[in-house]
N, C-alpha and C positions, 0 to 999 in steps of 0.2 A: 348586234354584236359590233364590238368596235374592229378599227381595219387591224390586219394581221401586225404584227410586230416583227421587224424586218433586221432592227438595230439595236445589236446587244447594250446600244449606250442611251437605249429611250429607257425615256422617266417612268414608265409605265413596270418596268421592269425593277424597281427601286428593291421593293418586298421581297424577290425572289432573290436578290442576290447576297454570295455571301451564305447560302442556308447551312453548308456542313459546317458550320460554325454555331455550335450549341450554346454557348454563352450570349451571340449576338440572335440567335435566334427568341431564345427568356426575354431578354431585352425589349425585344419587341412583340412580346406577348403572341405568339403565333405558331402554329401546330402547323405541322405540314406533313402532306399526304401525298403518296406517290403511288404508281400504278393506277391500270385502268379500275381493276377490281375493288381497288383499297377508294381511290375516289367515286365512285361510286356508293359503294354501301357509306362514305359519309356523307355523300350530298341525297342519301335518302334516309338519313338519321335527324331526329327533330332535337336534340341535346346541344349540337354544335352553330356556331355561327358561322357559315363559308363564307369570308368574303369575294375572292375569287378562285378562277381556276383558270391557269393555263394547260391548253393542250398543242399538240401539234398538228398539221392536216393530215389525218391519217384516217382512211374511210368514212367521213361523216361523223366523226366520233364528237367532235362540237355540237351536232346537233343533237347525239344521243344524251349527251349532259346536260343540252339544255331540259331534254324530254323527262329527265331525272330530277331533275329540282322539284325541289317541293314547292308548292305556292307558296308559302309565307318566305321563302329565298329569295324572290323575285329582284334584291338587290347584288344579286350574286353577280360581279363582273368577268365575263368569259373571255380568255385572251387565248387567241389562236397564235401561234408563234410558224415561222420556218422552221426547220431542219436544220439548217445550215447557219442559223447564229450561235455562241457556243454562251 
């Protein structure tokens, strides 16, 4: 897993921002899923492509997404984020 993301101005974060913005979101071809349940049943759905998934440290929950991916996701990049960047 890459290191935690600390700084709401890494590059890592490029995708995520910006999303309530529906016209920029078309733009860049990309569906986004929120909650734990909602991400969940689609990173156990084989129809979609995930590329990542940001979570927060919040009881091991990174590792339960990891334990959820299907094998052929295996390029699925998981970003644990702080709390505390907005």
């Amino acid at each position: 897993m890459p290191p935690p993301v600390n700084d709401p101005g890494d590059e890592r974060l490029a995708e995520y921002r910006n999303i309530p913005d529906p016209e920029l979101v078309r733009e860049r071809g990309i569906f986004i899923a929120e909650g734990r349940l909602v991400v969940r049943r689609l990173l156990g759905e084989r129809r979609f492509v995930t590329r990542s998934v940001m979570v927060t440290e919040v009881a091991g929950l990174a590792r339960t997404l990891v334990a959820l991916t299907p094998a052929s996701s295996a390029a699925v990049t998981l970003y644990e984020r702080s709390r505390r960047i907005v």
